[in-house]
C-alpha positions as CSV (number, residue, x, y, z in Angstrom):
1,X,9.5,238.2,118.2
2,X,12.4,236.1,119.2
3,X,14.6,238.9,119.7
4,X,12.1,240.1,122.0
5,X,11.3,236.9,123.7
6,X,14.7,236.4,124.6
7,X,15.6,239.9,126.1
8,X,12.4,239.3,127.9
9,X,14.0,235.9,129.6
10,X,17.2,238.0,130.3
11,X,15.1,240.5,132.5
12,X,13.3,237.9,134.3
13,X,16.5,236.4,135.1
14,X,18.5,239.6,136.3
15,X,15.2,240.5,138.3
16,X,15.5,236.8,140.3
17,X,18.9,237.2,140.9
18,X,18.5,241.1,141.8
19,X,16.1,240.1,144.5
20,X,19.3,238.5,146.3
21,X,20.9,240.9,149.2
22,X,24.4,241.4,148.1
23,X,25.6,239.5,151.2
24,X,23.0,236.0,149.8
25,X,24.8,236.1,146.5
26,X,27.2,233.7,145.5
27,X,30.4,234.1,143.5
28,X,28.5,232.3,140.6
29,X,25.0,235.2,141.4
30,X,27.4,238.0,141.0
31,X,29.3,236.8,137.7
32,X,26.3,235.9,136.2
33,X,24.0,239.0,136.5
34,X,27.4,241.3,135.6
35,X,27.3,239.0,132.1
36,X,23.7,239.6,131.7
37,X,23.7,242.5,132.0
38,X,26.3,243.4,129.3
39,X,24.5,240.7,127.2
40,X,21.4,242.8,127.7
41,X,23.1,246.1,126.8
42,X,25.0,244.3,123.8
43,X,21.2,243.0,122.2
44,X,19.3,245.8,123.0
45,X,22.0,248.3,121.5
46,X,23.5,246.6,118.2
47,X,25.8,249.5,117.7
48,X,27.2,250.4,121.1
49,X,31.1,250.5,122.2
50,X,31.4,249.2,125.4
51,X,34.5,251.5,126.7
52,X,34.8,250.7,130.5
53,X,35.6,246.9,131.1
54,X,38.9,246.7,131.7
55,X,38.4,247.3,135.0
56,X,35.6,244.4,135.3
57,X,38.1,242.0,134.9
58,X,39.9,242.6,138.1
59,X,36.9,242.3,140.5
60,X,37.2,239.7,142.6
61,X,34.4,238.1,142.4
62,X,35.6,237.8,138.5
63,X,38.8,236.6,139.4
64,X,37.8,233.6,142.2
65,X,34.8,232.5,139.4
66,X,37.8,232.3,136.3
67,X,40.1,230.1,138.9
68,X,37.4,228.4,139.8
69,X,36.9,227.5,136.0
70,X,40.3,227.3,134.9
71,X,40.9,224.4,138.0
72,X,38.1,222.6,136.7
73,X,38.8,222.4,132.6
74,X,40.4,219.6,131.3
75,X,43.7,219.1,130.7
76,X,44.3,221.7,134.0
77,X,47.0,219.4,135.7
78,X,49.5,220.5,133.0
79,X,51.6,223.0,134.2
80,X,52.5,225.8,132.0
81,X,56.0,226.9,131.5
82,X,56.7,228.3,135.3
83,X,56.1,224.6,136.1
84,X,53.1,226.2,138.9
85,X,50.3,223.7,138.9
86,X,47.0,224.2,140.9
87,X,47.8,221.9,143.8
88,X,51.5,224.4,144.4
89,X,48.7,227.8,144.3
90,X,46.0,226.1,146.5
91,X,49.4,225.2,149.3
92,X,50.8,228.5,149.1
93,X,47.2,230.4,148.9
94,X,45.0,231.2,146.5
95,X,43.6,234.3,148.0
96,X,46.9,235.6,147.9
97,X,48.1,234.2,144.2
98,X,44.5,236.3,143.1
99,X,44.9,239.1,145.2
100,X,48.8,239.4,143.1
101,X,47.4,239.3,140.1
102,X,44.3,241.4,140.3
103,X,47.1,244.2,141.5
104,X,49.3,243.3,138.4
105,X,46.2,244.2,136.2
106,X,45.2,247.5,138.2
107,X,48.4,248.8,138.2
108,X,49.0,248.0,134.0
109,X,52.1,245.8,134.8
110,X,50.8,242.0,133.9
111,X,52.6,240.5,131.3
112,X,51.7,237.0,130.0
113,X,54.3,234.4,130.1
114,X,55.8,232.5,126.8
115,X,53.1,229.7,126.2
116,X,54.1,226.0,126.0
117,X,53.8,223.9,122.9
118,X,52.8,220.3,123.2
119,X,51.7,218.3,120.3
120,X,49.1,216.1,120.4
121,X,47.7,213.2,118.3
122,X,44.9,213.9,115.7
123,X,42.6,210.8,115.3
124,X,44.0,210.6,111.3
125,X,47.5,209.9,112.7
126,X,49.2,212.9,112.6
127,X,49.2,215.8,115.4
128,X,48.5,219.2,116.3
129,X,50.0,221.8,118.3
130,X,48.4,222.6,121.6
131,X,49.4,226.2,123.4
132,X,49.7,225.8,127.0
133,X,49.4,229.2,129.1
134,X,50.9,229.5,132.8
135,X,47.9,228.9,135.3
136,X,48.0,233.2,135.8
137,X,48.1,233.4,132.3
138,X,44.8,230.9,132.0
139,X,43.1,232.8,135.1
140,X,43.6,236.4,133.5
141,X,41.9,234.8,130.0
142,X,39.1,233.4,131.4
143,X,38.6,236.9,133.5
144,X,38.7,238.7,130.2
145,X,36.4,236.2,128.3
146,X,33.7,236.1,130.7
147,X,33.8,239.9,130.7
148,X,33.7,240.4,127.0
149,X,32.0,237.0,125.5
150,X,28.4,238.5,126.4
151,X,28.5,240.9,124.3
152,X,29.7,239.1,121.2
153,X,27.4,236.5,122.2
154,X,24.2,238.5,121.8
155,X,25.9,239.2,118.2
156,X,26.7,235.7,116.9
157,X,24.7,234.0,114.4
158,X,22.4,231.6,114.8
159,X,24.0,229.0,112.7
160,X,27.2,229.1,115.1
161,X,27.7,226.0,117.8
162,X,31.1,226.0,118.4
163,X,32.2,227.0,121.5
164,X,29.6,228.6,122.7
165,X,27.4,228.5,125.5
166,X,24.3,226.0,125.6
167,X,25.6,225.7,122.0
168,X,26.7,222.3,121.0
169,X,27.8,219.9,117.8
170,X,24.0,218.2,119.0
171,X,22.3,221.0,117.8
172,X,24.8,221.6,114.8
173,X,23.4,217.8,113.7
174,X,20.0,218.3,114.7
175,X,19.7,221.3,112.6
176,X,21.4,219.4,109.4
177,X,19.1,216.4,109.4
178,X,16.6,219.0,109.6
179,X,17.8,221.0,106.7
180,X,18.2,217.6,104.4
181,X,14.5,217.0,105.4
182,X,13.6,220.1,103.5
183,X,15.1,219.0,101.1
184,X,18.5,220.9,101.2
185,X,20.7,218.0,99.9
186,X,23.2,220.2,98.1
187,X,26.2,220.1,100.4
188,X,29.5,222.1,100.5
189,X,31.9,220.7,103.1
190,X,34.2,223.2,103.8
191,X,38.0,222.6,105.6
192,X,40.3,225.4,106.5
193,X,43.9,225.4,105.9
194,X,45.0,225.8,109.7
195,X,42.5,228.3,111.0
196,X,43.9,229.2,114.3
197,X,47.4,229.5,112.9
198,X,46.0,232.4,110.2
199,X,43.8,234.3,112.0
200,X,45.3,238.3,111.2
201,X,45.8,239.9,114.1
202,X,45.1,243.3,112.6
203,X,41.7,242.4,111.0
204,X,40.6,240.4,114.5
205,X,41.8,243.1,116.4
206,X,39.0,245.6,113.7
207,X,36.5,242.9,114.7
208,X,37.1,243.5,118.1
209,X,36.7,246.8,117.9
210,X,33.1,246.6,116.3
211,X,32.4,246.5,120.3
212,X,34.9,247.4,122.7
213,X,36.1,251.2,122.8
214,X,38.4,249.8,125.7
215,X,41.7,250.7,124.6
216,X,43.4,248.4,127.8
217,X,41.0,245.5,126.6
218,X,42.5,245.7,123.2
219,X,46.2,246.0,124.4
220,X,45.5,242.9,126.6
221,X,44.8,240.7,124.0
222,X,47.8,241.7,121.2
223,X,49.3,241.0,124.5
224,X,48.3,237.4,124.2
225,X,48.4,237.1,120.4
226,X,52.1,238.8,120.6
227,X,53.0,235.6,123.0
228,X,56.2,233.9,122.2
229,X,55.5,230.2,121.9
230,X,58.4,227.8,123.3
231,X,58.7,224.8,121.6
232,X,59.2,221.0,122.9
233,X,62.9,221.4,122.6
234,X,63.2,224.9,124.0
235,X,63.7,227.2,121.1
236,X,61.0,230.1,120.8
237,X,59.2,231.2,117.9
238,X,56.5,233.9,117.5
239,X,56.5,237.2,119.8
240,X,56.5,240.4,118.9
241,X,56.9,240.2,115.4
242,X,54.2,237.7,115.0
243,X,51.2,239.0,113.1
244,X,49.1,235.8,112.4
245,X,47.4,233.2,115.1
246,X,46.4,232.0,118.2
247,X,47.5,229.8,120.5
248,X,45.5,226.5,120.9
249,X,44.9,225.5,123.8
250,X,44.9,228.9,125.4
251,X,41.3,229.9,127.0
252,X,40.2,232.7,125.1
253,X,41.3,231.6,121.6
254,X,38.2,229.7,121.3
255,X,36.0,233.1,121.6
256,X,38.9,234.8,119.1
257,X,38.2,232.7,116.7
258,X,34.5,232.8,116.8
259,X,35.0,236.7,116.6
260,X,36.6,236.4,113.9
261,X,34.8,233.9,112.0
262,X,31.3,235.7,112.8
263,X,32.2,238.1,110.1
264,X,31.9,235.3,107.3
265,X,28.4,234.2,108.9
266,X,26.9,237.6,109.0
267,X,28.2,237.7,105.7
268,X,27.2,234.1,104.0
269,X,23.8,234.4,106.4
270,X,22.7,237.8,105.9
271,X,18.8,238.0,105.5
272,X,18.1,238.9,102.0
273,X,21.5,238.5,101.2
274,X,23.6,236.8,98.3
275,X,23.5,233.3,99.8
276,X,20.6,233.8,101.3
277,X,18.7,234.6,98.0
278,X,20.0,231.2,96.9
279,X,18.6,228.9,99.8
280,X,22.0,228.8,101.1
281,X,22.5,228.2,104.9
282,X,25.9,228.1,106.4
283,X,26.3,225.9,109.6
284,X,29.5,225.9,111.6
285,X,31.7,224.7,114.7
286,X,34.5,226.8,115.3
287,X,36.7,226.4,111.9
288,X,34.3,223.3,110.6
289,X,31.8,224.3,108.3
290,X,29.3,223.7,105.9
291,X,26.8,224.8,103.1
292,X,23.5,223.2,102.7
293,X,21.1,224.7,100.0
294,X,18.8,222.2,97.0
295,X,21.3,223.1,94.9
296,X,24.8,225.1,95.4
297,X,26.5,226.3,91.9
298,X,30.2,226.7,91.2
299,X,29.7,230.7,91.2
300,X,28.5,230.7,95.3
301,X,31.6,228.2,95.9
302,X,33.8,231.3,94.1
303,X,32.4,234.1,95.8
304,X,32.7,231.9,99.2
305,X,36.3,232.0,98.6
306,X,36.8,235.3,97.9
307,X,35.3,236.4,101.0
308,X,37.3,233.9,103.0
309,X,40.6,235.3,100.9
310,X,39.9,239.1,102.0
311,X,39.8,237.4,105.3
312,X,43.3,235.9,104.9
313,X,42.1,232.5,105.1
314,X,42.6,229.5,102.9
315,X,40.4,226.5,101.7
316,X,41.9,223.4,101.5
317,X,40.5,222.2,98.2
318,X,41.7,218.8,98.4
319,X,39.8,218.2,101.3
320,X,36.7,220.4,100.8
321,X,34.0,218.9,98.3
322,X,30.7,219.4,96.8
323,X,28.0,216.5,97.5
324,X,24.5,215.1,96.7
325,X,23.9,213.9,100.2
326,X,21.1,211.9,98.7
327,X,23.7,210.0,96.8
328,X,27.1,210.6,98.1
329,X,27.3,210.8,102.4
330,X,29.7,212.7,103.9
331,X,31.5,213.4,107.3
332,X,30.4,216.5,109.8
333,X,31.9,216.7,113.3
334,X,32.8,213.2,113.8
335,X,29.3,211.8,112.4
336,X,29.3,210.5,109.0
337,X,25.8,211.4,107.5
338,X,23.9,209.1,105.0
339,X,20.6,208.3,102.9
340,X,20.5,204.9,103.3
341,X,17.1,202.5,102.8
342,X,15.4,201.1,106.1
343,X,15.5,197.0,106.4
344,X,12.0,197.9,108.9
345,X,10.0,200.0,106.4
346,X,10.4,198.6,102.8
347,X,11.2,200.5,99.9
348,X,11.6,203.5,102.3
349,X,14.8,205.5,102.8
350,X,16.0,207.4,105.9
351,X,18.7,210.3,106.8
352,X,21.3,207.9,109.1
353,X,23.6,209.7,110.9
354,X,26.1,207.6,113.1
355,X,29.6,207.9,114.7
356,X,31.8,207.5,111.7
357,X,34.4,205.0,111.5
358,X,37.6,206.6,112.7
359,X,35.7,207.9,115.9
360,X,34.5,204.4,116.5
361,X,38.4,203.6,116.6
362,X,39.5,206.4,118.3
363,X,36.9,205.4,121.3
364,X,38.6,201.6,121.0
365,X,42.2,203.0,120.7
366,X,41.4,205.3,124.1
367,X,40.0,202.1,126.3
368,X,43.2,199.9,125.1
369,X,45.3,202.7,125.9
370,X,43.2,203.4,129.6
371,X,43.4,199.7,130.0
372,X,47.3,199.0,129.5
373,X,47.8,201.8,132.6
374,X,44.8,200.5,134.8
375,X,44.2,197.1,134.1
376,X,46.1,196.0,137.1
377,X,43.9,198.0,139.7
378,X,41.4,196.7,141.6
379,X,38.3,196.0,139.3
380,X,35.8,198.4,141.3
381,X,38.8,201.0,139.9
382,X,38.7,199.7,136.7
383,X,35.1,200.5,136.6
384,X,35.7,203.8,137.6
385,X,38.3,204.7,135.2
386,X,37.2,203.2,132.0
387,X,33.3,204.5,132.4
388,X,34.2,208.1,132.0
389,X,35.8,207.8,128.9
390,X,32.8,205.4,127.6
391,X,30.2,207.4,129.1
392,X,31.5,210.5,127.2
393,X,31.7,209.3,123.9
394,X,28.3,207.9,123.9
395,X,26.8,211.2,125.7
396,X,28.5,212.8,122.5
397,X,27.3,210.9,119.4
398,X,23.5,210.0,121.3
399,X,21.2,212.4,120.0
400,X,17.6,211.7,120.5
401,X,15.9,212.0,117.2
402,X,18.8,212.4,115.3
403,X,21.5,210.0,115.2
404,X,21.2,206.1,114.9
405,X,23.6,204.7,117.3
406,X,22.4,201.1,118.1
407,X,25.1,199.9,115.4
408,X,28.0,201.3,116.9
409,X,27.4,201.1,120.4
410,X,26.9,197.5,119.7
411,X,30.1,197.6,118.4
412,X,31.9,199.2,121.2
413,X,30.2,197.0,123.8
414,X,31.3,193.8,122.0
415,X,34.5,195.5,121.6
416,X,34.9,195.5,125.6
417,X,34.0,191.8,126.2
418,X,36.5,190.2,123.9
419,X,39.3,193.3,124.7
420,X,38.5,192.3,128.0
421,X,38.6,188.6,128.3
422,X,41.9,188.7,126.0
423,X,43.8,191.3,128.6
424,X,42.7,189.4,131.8
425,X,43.7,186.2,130.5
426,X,47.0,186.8,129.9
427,X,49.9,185.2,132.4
428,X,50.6,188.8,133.6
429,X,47.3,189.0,135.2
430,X,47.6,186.3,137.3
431,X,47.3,188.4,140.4
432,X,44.2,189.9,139.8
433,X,40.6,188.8,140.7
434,X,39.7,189.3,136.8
435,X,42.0,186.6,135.7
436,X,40.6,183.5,133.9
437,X,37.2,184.7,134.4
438,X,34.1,186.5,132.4
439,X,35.9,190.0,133.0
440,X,33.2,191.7,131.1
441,X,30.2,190.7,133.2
442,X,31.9,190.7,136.3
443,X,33.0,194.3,135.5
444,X,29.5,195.6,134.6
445,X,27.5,193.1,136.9
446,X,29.3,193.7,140.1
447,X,31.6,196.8,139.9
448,X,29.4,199.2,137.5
449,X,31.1,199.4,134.1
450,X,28.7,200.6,131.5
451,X,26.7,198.4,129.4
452,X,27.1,200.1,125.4
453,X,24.2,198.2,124.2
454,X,21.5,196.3,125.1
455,X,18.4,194.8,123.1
456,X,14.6,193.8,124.0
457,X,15.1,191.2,121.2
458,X,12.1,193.6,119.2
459,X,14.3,195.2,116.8
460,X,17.5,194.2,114.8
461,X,20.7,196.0,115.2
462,X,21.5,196.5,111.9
463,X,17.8,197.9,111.2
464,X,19.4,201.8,110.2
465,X,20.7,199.7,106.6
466,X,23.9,199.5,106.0
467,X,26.8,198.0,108.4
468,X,28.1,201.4,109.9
């Protein structure tokens, strides 16, 4: 019935947009009914080889929709290693930097640049490499993934929000807290020994093949696997002889590595199936994952680990463990997940799930960090500046119904005031209109910062039980 009902909401929606004259639809129409379309095909057809989309990616509707997405990700500004940023293509023309590279791809000669490694800080201290593609090399990948993600898409599992779209870490928790109020409070928390560093090129490009008899689609990607990397101090490593990874950071490794990583769903969520027999649910983001089940015994935990070995991946055992989450809480995602008893309803206990404590520094460690590079501006700039980087951490962890974040958000907010006071107090900040004054209520009074928390007085903050 589901299956049904949502091939039934894919029709309605190519009919709208078929009802368009060519010459009405936008960039955006055309993209999206070409996606449906081989989303439709891919559903209705579980079996099917698509063998004619190399060509797809060229179009040029394809190719103005994948710049336009590429100039709007985060993190675009950086320039790969040809140094071309967007603002160079847009001054010499875009038209004609497309039109280049939709030739290179129909006449077989593109060839993806060496990506650019860059390090960046993990929120435990330590860092992780980041792959950064030329802006070609970015616009060619997103071309390719918007081509071929609809049909993997209308094969993914259920349990998979990583990545994905409409799919988010919101309905990842939503769907935990639903399973511990069934009563599934057995729970494997699973970590992968550097996922995107192991992924086997031979047994993702096998995946692949489950759906794309496009022998130049296939050749693309080993194109990008088989990228050399060039490191922070110049030397390259990877290329050809490479036969393991890809590069984070680079816009269709994402979709790779939910390719790849579908196999172990279908496999630990197969109706009827091993796990499945055993009340065993799988939920997973990307290369984050975890069991859920009343009860999960040592022997599903071994044969877990033998699929993931003739996958040539790895389990960190030190970090992965087995909990009772009714006694024991335990981390998912950046939300740490808890049974803890309600100070409103006596003798009553409650699933709280709330930002866990190293995300509520990482949010103070960004705003210090914003703050030390903007806190001379103009306040009305101020405003501006810090409230996207508030605003997005609270859009993350708020989920109505599911997480408790009254604790934390007080937290942050009280957090501002005192940060601050303290930074517009010092004798540096003489010049500015914040110094010596309230800078916290002059800040969200007059120029718009966001207010974290507020009360009606009704309802105690620490209400959810224990300090978070």
């Amino acid at each position: 019935m589901e299956k049904r009902s949502i091939l039934e909401k894919v029709q309605a929606e190519i009919e709208i947009l078929e009802q368009k004259k060519r010459k009405d639809q936008s960039t955006q129409d055309r993209c999206r009914l070409l996606q449906l379309k081989l989303y439709q095909k891919a559903k209705q057809e579980s079996k099917f080889k698509f063998y004619i989309l190399y060509d797809k990616i060229s179009l040029s509707y394809i190719m103005e929709e994948a710049y336009r997405r590429c100039k709007s990700r985060k993190g675009s500004k950086t320039p790969g290693v040809d140094g071309l940023t967007f603002k160079q293509v847009e001054d010499t023309g875009r038209e004609a930097f497309l039109e280049a590279i939709r030739e290179e791809l129909r006449e077989h000669r593109y060839k993806p640049q060496p990506v650019k490694r860059v390090m960046i800080e993990k929120e435990n201290g330590g860092s992780r490499p980041l792959g950064i593609p030329t802006i070609k090399d970015r616009v060619v990948q997103q071309a390719c993934k918007m081509v071929i993600e609809p049909i993997f898409e209308a094969d993914f599992n259920e349990s998979s929000y990583g990545f994905r779209p409409k799919r988010s870490a919101k309905e990842a928790l939503t769907e935990i807290k639903g399973n511990l109020s069934k009563g599934k409070h057995g729970v494997y928390d699973a970590d992968l020994s550097k996922y995107f560093d192991t992924i086997p090129h031979d047994k993702l490009v096998k995946a692949l093949e489950e759906r794309i008899a496009d022998p130049r689609i296939i050749a693309l990607v080993k194109l990008w696997l088989k990228s050399p990397v060039v490191e922070s101090d110049g030397k390259y490593s990877g290329g050809k002889g490479q036969s393991k990874g890809t590069p984070q950071g680079g816009v269709i490794s994402p979709l790779l590595a939910n390719i790849y990583m579908n196999l172990l769903d279908r496999m630990v969520n197969k109706m009827n199936g091993y796990f499945a027999n055993l009340g065993i649910r799988m939920i997973r983001y990307a290369d984050d994952f975890i069991l859920m089940s009343n009860e999960i015994k040592q022997e599903a935990i071994t044969k877990l680990h033998g699929y993931l070995e003739r996958m040539e991946l790895t389990i960190n055992e030190e970090k992965s463990k087995m909990v009772n989450a009714r006694e024991e809480p335990f981390d998912f995602l950046g939300f740490t997940v808890r049974y803890d008893r309600s100070i409103l309803i006596k003798g009553s206990r409650f699933w709280n799930i709330f930002p866990k404590q190293k995300a509520q520094k990482g949010i103070r460690k960004a705003i210090d960090v914003k703050l030390k590079l903007i806190g001379h501006y103009p306040a009305k700039q101020v405003a501006s500046e810090l409230n996207p980087i508030i605003r997005g951490w609270m859009n993350y962890y708020k989920i109505e119904g599911v997480s408790y974040t009254q604790v934390a958000f007080r937290k942050l907010n009280d957090y501002l005031r005192t940060r601050l006071m303290r930074y517009y107090n010092r004798k540096s900040q003489r010049k500015s209109r914040l110094h010596g004054h309230e800078a916290y209520d002059l800040l969200t009074k007059k120029f718009g910062l966001i207010v974290p928390y507020t009360t009606n007085g009704l309802r105690p903050v620490y209400a959810q039980g224990r300090n978070q």
